[in-house]
PAKEFI-546241 format. One record per atom (N, C-alpha, C): residue number from 0; residue in one letter; atom name; x negated, z negated, y negated. Coordinates in steps of 0.1 Angstrom, whole numbers, always signed. Layout:
// PAKEFI-546241
NUM  a  CA  X  Z  Y
...
This chain:
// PAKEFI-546241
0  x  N  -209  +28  -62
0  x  CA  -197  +20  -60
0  x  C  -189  +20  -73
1  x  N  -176  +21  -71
1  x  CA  -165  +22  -80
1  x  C  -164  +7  -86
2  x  N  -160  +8  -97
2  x  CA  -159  -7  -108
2  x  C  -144  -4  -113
3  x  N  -138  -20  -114
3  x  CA  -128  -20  -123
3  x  C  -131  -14  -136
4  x  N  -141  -20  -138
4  x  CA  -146  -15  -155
4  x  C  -143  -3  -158
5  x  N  -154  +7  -146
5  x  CA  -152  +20  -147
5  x  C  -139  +33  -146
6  x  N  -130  +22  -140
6  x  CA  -117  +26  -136
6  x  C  -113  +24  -151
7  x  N  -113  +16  -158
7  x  CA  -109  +15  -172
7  x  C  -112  +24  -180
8  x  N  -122  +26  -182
8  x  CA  -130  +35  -188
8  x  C  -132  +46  -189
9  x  N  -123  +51  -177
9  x  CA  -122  +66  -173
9  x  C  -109  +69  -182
10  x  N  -114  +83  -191
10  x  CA  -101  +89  -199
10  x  C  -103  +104  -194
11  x  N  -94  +109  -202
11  x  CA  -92  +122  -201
11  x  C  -99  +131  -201
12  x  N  -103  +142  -195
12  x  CA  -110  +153  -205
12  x  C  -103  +166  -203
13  x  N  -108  +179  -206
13  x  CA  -104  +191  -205
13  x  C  -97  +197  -188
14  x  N  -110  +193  -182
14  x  CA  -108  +193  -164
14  x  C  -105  +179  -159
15  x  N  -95  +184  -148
15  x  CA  -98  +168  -141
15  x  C  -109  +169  -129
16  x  N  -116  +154  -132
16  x  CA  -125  +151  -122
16  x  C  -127  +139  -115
17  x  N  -132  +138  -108
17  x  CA  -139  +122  -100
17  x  C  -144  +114  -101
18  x  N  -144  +99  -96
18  x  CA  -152  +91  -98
18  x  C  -155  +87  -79
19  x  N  -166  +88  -75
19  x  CA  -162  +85  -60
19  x  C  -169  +70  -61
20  x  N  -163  +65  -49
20  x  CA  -166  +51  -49
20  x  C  -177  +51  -33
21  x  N  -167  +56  -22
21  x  CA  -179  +60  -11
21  x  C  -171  +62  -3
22  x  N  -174  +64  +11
22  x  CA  -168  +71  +23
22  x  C  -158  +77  +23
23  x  N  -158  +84  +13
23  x  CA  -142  +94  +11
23  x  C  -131  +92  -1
24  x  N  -133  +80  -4
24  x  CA  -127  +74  -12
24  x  C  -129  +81  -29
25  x  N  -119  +81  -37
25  x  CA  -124  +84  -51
25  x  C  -111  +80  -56
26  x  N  -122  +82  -70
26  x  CA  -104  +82  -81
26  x  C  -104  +95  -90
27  x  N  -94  +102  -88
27  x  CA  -86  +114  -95
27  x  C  -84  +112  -108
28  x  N  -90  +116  -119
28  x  CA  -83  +117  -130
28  x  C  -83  +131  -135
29  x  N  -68  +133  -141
29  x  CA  -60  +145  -145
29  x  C  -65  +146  -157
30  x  N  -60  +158  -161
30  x  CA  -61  +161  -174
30  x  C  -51  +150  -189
31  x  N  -46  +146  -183
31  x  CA  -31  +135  -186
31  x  C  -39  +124  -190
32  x  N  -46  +122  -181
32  x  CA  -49  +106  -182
32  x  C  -47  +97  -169
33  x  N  -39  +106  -159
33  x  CA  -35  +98  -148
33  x  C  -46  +93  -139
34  x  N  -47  +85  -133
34  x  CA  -53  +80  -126
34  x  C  -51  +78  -111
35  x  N  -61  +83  -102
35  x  CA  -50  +81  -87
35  x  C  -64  +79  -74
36  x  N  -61  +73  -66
36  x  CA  -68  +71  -54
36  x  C  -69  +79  -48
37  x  N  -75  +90  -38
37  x  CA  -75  +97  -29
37  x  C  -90  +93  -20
38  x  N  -86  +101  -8
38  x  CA  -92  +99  -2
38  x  C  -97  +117  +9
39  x  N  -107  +116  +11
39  x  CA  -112  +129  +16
39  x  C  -118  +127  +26
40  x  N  -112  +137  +41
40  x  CA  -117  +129  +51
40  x  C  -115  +145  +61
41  x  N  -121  +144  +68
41  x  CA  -125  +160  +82
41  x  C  -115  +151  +94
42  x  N  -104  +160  +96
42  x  CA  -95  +159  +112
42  x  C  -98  +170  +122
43  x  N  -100  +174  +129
43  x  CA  -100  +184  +139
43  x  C  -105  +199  +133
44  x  N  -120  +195  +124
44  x  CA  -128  +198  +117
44  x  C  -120  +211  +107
45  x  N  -111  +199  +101
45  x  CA  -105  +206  +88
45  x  C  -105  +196  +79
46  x  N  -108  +193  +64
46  x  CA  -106  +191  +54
46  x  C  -95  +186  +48
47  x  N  -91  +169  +49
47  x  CA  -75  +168  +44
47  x  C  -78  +155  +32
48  x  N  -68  +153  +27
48  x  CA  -70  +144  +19
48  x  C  -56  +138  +15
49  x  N  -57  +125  +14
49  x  CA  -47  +112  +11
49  x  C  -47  +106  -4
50  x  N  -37  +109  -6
50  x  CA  -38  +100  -23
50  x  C  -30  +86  -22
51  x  N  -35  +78  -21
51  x  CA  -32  +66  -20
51  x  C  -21  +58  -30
52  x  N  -20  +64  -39
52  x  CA  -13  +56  -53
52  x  C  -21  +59  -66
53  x  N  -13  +55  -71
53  x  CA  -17  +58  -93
53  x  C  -24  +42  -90
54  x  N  -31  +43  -101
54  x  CA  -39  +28  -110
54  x  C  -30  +28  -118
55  x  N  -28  +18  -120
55  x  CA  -29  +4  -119
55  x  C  -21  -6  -108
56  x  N  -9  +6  -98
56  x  CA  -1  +3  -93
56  x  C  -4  -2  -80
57  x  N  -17  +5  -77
57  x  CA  -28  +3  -67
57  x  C  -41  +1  -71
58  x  N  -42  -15  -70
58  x  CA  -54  -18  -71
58  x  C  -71  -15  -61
59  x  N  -79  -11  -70
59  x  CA  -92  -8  -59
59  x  C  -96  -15  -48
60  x  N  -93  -30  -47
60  x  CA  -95  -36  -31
60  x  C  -83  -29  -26
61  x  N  -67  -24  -27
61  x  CA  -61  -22  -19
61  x  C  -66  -4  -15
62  x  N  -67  -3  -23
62  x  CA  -81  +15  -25
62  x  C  -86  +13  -10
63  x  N  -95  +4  -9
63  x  CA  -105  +2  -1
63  x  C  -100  -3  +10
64  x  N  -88  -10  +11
64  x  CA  -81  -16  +25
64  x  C  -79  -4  +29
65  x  N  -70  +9  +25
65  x  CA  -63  +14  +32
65  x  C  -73  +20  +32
66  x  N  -84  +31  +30
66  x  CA  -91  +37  +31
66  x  C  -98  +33  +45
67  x  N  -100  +17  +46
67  x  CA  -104  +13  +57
67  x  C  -94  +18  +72
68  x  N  -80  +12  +69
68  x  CA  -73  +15  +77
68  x  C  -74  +30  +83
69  x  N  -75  +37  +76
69  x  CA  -72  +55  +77
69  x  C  -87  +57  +86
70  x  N  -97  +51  +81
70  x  CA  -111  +53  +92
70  x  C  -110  +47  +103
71  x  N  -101  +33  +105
71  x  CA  -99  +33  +121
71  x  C  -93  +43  +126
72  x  N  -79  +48  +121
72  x  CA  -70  +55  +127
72  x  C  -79  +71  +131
73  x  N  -90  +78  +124
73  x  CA  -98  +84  +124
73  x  C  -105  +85  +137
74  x  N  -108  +69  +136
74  x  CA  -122  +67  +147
74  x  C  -113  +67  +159
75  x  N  -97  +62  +158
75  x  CA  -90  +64  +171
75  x  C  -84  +75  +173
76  x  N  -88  +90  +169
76  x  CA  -87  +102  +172
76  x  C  -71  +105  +165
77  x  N  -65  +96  +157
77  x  CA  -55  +101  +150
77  x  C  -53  +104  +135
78  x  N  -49  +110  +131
78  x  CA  -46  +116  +121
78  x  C  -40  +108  +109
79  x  N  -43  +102  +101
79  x  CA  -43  +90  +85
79  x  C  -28  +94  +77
80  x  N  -28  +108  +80
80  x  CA  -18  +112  +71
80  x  C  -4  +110  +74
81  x  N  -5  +110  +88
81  x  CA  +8  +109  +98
81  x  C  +13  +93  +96
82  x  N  +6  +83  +99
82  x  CA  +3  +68  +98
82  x  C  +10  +67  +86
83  x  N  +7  +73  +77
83  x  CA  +9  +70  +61
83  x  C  +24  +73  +54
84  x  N  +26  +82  +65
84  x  CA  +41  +90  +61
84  x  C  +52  +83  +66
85  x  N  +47  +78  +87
85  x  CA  +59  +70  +90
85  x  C  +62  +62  +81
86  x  N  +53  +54  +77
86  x  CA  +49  +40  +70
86  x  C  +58  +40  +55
87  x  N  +58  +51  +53
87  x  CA  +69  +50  +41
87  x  C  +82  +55  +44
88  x  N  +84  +62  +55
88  x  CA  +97  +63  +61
88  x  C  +104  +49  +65
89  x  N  +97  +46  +71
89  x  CA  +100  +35  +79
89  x  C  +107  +23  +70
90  x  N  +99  +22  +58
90  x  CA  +95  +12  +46
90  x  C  +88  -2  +54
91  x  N  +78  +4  +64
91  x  CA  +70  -9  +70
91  x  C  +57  -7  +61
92  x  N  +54  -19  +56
92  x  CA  +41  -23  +55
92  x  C  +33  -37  +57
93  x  N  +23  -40  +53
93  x  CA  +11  -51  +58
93  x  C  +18  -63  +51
94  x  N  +27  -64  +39
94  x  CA  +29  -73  +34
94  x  C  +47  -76  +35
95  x  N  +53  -66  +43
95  x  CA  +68  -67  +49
95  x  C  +73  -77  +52
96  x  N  +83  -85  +50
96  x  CA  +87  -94  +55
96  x  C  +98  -95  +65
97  x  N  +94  -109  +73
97  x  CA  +99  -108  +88
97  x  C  +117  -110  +85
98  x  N  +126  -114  +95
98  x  CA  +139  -114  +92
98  x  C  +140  -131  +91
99  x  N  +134  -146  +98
99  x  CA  +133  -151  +91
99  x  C  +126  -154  +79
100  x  N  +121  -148  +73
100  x  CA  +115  -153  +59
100  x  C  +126  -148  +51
101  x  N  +133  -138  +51
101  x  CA  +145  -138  +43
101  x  C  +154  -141  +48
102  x  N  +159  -149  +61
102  x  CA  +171  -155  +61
102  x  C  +168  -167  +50
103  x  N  +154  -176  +55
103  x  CA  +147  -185  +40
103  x  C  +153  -182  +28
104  x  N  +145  -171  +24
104  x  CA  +151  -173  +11
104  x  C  +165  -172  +6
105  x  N  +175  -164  +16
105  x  CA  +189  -163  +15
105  x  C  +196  -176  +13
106  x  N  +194  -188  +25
106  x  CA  +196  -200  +25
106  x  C  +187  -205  +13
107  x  N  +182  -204  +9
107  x  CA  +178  -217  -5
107  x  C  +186  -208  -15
108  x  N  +189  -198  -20
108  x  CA  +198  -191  -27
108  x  C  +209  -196  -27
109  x  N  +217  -198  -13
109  x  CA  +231  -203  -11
109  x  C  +231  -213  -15
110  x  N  +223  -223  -8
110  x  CA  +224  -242  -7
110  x  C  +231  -246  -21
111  x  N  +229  -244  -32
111  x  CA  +241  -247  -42
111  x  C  +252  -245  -42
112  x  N  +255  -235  -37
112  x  CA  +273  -233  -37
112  x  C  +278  -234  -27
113  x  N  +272  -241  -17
113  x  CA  +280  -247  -3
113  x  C  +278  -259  -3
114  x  N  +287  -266  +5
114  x  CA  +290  -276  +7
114  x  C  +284  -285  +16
115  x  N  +275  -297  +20
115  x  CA  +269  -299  +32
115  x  C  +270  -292  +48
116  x  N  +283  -292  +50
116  x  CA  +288  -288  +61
116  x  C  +284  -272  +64
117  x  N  +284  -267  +54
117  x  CA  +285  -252  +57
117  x  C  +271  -247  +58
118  x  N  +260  -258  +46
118  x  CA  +245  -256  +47
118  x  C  +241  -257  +59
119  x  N  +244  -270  +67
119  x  CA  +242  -268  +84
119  x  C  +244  -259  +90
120  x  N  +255  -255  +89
120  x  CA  +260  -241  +100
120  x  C  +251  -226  +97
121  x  N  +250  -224  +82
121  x  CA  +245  -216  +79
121  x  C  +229  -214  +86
122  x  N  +224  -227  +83
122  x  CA  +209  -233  +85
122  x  C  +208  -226  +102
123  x  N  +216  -236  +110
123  x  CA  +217  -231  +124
123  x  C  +218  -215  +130
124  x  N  +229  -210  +124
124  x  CA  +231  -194  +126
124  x  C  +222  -188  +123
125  x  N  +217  -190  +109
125  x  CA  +203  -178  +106
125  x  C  +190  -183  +102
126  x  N  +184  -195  +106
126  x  CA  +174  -198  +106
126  x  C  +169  -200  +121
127  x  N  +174  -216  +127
127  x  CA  +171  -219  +139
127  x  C  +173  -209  +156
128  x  N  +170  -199  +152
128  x  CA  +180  -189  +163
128  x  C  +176  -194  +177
């Protein structure tokens, strides 16, 4: 099993190599110094692989969430890579926010430079729908 520590601790050398953590999962380090998540996984018994994000920008439990994710989508006969692409097209993710949570925060933004009257209406139109 992969460690923060060891994620730390991992520097450079001449070749880049691995650190695997388990079920497909590792961390990539380049020749640079960079550091990156991938994942290594058999589709329609061919060999593909997902890089998840650079370290530090992606932390190892989120390593591990999505790794998880990509083995359901696996076990449900579809393909991790495709999932992963809409998903940035789209700009949908697990932690997206709905359209009231930012009408919220739009209204507490405003509430000072409106007037009672207008805070109500506002409140009504884009919160209470």
């Amino acid at each position: 099993m992969l460690t923060d520590k060891a994620i730390k601790a991992a520097t450079a050398k001449e070749k880049p190599y691995k650190i695997t953590d388990g079920n497909g999962l590792f961390l990539h380090v380049s020749t640079k110094g960079h550091k990156t998540f991938r994942f290594k996984f058999r589709f329609e018994k061919k060999e593909q692989l997902l890089i998840f994000g650079i370290y530090p920008d992606i932390s190892l439990a989120d390593a591990r969430e999505k790794r998880g994710e990509a083995r359901k989508q696996l076990r449900a006969g579809r393909d991790p890579r495709h999932a992963f692409k809409i998903s940035k097209l789209v700009g949908f993710d697990a932690g997206s926010k709905n359209f009231e949570s930012l009408a919220r925060e739009w209204y507490d933004l405003q509430r000072p430079r409106c007037v009672p009257r207008q805070r109500s209406i506002d409140r009504l139109r884009f919160i209470n729908m």
